[in-house]
C-alpha positions as CSV (number, residue, x, y, z in Angstrom):
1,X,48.3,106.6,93.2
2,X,49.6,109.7,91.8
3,X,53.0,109.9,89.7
4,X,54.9,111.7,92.6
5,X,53.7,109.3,95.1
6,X,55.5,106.3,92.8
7,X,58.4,108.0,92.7
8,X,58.3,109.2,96.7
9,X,58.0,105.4,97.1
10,X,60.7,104.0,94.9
11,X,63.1,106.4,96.2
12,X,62.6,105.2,99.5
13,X,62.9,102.0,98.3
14,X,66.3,102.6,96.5
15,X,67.8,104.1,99.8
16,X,66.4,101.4,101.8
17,X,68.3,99.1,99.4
18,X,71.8,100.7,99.0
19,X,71.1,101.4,103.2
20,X,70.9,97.6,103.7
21,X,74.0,97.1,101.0
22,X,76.5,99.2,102.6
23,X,75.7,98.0,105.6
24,X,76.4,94.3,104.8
25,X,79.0,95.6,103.2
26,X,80.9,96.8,106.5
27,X,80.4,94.0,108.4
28,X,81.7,91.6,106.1
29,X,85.2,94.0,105.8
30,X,85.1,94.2,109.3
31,X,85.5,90.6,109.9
32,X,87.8,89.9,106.5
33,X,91.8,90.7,107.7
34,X,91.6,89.6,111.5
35,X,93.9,87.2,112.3
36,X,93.9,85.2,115.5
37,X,97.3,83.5,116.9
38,X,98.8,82.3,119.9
39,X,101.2,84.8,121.3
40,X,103.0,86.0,124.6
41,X,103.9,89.6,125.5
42,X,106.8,90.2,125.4
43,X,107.0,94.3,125.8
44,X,105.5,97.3,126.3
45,X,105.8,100.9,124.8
46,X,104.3,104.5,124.7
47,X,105.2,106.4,122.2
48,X,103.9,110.0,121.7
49,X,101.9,110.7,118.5
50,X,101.9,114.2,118.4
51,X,99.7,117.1,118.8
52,X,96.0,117.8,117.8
53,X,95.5,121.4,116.3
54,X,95.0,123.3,119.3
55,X,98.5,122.6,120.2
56,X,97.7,122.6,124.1
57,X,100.5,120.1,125.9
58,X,97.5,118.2,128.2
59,X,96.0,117.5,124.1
60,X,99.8,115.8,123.5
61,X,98.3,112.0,122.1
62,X,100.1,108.9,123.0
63,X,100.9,105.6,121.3
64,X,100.2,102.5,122.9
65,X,102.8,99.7,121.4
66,X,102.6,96.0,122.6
67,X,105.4,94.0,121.9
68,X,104.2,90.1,121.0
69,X,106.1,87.3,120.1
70,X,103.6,85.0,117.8
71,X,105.5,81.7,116.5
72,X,109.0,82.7,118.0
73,X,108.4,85.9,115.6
74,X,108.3,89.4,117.2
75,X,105.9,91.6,116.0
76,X,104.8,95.3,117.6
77,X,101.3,95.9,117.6
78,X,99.5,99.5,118.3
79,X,96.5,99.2,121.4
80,X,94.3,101.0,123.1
81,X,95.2,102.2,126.5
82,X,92.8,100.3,128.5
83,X,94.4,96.9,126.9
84,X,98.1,98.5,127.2
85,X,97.2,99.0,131.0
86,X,95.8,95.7,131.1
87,X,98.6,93.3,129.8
88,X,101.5,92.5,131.4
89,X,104.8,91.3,130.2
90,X,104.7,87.3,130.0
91,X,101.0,87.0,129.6
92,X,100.4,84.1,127.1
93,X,96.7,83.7,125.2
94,X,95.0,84.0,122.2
95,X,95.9,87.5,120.3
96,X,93.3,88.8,117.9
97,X,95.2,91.9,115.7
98,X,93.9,93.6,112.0
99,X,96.2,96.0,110.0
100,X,99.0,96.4,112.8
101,X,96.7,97.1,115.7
102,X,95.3,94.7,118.8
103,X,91.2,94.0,118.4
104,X,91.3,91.6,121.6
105,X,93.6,88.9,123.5
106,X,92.2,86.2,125.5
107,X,94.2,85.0,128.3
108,X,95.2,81.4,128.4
109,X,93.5,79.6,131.4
């Protein structure tokens, strides 16, 4: 094999590698600050966000804010819409939440 096909090869090799390594890498972040309690809701809120850059009223964003109470301690959480929509005041289940927004919530059976 010729020089430029060795190096062709361990180039591939190296950004195979890294490839591999920052996936890993993500995954493991990904799972490392969720925290999982029991909690009720307690509130809901919408808050608007702002604009984008085009400034248009119908591109006007919106907060989604969930009020929980998780060990008697109140605690506001940002969500998506579809789980906003979804919960209801006094729902009681498992809350799953990572850097001040809602990943999931289970409802108690």
């Amino acid at each position: 094999m010729n020089p430029f096909g060795i190096f062709v090869c361990i180039l591939w090799g190296t950004v195979a590698l890294f490839s591999v390594l920052s996936f890993v890498t993500v995954v493991h972040n990904n799972r490392r600050n969720l925290k999982r309690a029991q909690a009720v809701v307690i509130g809901k809120n919408v808050s608007p966000s702002g604009r984008t850059s085009t400034a248009r009223a119908s591109d006007a964003k919106t907060d989604y804010i969930i009020l929980f109470s998780i060990g008697g301690v109140t605690r506001s959480l940002f969500a998506g819409q579809a789980l906003y929509t979804d919960l209801q005041v006094g729902d009681h289940g498992t809350l799953s939440y990572r850097d001040g927004r809602v990943v999931g919530f289970t409802r108690a059976a």
